[in-house]
C-alpha positions as CSV (number, residue, x, y, z in Angstrom):
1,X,-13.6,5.7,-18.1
2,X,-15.3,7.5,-15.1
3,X,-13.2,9.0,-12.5
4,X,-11.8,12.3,-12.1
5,X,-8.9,12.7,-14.4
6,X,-6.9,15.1,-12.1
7,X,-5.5,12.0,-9.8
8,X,-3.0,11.9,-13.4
9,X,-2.5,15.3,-13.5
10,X,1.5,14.1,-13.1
11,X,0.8,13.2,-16.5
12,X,0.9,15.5,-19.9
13,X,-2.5,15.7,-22.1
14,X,-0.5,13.7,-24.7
15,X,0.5,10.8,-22.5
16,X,-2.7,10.9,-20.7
17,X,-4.3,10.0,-23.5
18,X,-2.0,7.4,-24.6
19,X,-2.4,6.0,-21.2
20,X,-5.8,5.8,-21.0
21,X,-6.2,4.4,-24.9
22,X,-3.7,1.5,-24.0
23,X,-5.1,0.7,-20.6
24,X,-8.0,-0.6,-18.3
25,X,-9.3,0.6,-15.3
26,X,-10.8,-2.4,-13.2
27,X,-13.0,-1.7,-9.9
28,X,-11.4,-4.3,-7.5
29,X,-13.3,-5.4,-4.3
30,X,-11.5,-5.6,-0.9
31,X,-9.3,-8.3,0.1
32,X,-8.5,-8.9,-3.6
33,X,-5.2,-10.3,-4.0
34,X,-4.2,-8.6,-7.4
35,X,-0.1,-9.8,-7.0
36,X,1.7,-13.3,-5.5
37,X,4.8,-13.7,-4.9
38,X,6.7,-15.7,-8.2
39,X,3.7,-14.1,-10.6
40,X,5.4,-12.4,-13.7
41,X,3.8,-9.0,-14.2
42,X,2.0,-7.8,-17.0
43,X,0.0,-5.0,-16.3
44,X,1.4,-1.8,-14.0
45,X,-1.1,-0.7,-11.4
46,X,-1.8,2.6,-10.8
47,X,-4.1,3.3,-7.6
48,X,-7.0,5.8,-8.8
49,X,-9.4,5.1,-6.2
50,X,-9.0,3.2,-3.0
51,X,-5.7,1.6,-0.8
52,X,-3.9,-1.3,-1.5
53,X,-1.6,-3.1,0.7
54,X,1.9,-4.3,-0.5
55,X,3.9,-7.1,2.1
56,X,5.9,-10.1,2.2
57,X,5.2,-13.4,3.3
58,X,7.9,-15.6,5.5
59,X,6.3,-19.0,6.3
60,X,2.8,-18.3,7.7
61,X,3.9,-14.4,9.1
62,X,3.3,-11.6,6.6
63,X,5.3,-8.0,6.8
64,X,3.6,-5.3,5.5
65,X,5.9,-3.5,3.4
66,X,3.9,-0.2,2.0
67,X,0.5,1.3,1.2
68,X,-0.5,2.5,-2.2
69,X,-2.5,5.1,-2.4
70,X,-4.2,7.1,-5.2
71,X,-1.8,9.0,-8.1
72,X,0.7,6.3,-6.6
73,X,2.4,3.1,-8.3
74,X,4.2,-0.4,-6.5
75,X,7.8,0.3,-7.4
76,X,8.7,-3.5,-6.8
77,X,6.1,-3.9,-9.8
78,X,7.6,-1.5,-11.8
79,X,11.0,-3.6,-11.5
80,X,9.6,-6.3,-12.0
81,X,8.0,-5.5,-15.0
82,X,11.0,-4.2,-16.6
83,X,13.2,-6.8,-15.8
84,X,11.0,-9.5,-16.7
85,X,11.7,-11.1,-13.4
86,X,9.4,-13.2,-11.2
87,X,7.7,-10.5,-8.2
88,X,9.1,-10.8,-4.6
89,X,6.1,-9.2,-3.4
90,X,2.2,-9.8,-2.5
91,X,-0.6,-7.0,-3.2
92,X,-4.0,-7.3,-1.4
93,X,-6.7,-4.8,-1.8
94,X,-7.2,-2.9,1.5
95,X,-10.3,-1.3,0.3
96,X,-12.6,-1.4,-2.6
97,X,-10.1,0.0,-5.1
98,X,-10.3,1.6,-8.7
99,X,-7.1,0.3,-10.4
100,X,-5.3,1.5,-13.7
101,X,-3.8,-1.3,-15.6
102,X,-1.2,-0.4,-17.8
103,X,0.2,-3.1,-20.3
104,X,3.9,-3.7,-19.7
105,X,5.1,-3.2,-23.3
106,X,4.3,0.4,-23.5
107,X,6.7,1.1,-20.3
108,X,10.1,0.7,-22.2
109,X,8.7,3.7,-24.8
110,X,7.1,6.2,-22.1
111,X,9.7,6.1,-20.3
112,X,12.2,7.0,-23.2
113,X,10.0,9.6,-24.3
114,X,8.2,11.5,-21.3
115,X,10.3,12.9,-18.2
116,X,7.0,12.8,-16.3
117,X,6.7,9.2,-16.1
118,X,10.3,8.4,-15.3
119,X,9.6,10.8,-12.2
120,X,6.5,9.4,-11.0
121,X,8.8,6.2,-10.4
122,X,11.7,8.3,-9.3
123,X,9.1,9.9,-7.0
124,X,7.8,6.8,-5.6
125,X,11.6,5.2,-5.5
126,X,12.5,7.9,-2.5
127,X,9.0,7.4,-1.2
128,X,9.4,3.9,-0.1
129,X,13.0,4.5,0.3
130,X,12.3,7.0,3.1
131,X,9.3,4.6,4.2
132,X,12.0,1.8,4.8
133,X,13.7,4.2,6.6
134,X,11.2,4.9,8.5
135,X,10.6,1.6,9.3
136,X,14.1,0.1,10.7
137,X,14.2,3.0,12.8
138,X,10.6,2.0,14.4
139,X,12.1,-1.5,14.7
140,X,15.2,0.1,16.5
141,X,14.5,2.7,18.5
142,X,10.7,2.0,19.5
143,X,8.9,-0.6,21.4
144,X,5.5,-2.4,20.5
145,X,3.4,-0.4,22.1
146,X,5.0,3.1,20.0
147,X,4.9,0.5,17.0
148,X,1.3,-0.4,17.1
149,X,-0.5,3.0,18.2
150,X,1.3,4.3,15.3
151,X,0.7,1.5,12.7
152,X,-3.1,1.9,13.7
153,X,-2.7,5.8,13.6
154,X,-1.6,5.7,9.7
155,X,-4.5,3.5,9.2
156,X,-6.6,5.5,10.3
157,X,-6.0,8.2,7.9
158,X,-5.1,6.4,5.0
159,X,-8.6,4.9,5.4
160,X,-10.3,7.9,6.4
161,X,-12.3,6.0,9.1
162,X,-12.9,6.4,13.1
163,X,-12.7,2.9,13.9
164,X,-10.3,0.5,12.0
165,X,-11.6,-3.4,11.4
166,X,-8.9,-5.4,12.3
167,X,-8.3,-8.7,13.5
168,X,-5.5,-9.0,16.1
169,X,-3.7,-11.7,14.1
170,X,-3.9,-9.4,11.1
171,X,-2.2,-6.4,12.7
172,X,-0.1,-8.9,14.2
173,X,1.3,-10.1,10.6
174,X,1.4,-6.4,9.4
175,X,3.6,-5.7,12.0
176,X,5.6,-9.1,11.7
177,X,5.0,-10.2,15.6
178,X,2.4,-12.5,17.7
179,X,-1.0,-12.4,17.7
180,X,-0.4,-12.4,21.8
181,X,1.8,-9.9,21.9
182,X,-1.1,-7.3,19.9
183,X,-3.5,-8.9,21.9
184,X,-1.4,-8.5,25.2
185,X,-0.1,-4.3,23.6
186,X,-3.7,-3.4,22.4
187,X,-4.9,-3.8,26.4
188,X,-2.5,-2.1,27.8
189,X,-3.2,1.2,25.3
190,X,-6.8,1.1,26.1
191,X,-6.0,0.7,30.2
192,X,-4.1,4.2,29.1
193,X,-6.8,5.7,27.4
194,X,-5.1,6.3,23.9
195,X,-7.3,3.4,21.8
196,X,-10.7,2.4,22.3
197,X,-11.6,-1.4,21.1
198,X,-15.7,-2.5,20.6
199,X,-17.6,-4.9,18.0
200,X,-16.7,-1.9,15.5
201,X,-13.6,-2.0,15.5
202,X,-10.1,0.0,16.8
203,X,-10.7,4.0,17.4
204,X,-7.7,6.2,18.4
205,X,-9.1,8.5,20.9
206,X,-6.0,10.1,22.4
207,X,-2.4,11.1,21.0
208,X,0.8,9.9,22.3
């Protein structure tokens, strides 16, 4: 398995090696959708390489829910795989992604037996908890324009890139409004000089 084994240092030697013995690591490409909604989940992700976008779809709008990033896990997975219930969630690779797949069966047992993987899922419970948070107060307190300079801020450095590809429809189902109201919000940031929009893409060029 080639990658650099420190993005599980959360993990003991012992379980380490029982993880990677029992698992596969798949290289994904972007736009893979590796979860639907109603799909009963087998195999635990665990981001080693990459980002992968986790959201919910109402009708033909999507709502992006979180990112997972490397060393991190989808806690509605995790549920889901040990409840044996059906997922209420979509996952879509963001970015060409190196992905640990860890069979279902052997959850019940690790967790029993090593602290460290209960609080990698304790860890990423208060994560998206505070995320969520995060979130309604966003929806609350700030309008579109705060909204989707900072939505495209985040992207920016989860992706590690100047400009951000994006389609105004697409940020527009991320952020669970109209295509014509991004349209409409990304003009009015560039007519104040905090985004810059070309054939390359979205490039933040000043803060808020």
């Amino acid at each position: 398995m080639d990658f650099d084994k420190k993005i599980l240092s959360f993990l003991t030697p012992e379980l380490l090696q029982q993880v990677l013995q029992s698992s596969t690591i798949k290289d994904i490409p972007k736009g893979t959708e590796i979860l639907r909604e109603e799909q009963f989940v087998k195999e635990l992700p665990i981001v080693i390489e990459g980002l992968v976008k986790v959201y919910s779809r109402f009708d033909e709008k999507e709502l992006l829910l979180y990112y997972i990033e490397p060393a991190q896990s989808c806690i509605m997975t995790f549920y889901a795989a040990l409840k044996n219930t059906a997922s209420k969630v979509y996952a879509t690779t963001e970015e060409n992604s190196k992905i640990l797949l860890i069979p279902v069966q052997f959850l019940p047992a690790w967790l029993r037996d090593y602290p460290a993987f209960n609080e990698l899922f304790y860890n990423q419970f208060n994560l998206r908890y505070t995320e969520l948070l995060d979130t309604i107060g966003h929806l609350l307190l700030d309008k579109m324009d705060k909204r989707l300079y900072d939505h495209l801020k985040k992207k920016t450095l989860l992706m590690n890139e100047d400009f951000i590809k994006m389609s105004h429809n697409q940020i527009a189902n991320e952020l669970g409004t109209a295509r014509e109201v991004v349209t409409r919000v990304l003009k009015k940031l560039e007519n104040e000089g905090k985004i810059e929009q070309n054939s390359t893409g979205i490039k933040i060029i000043d803060e808020w």
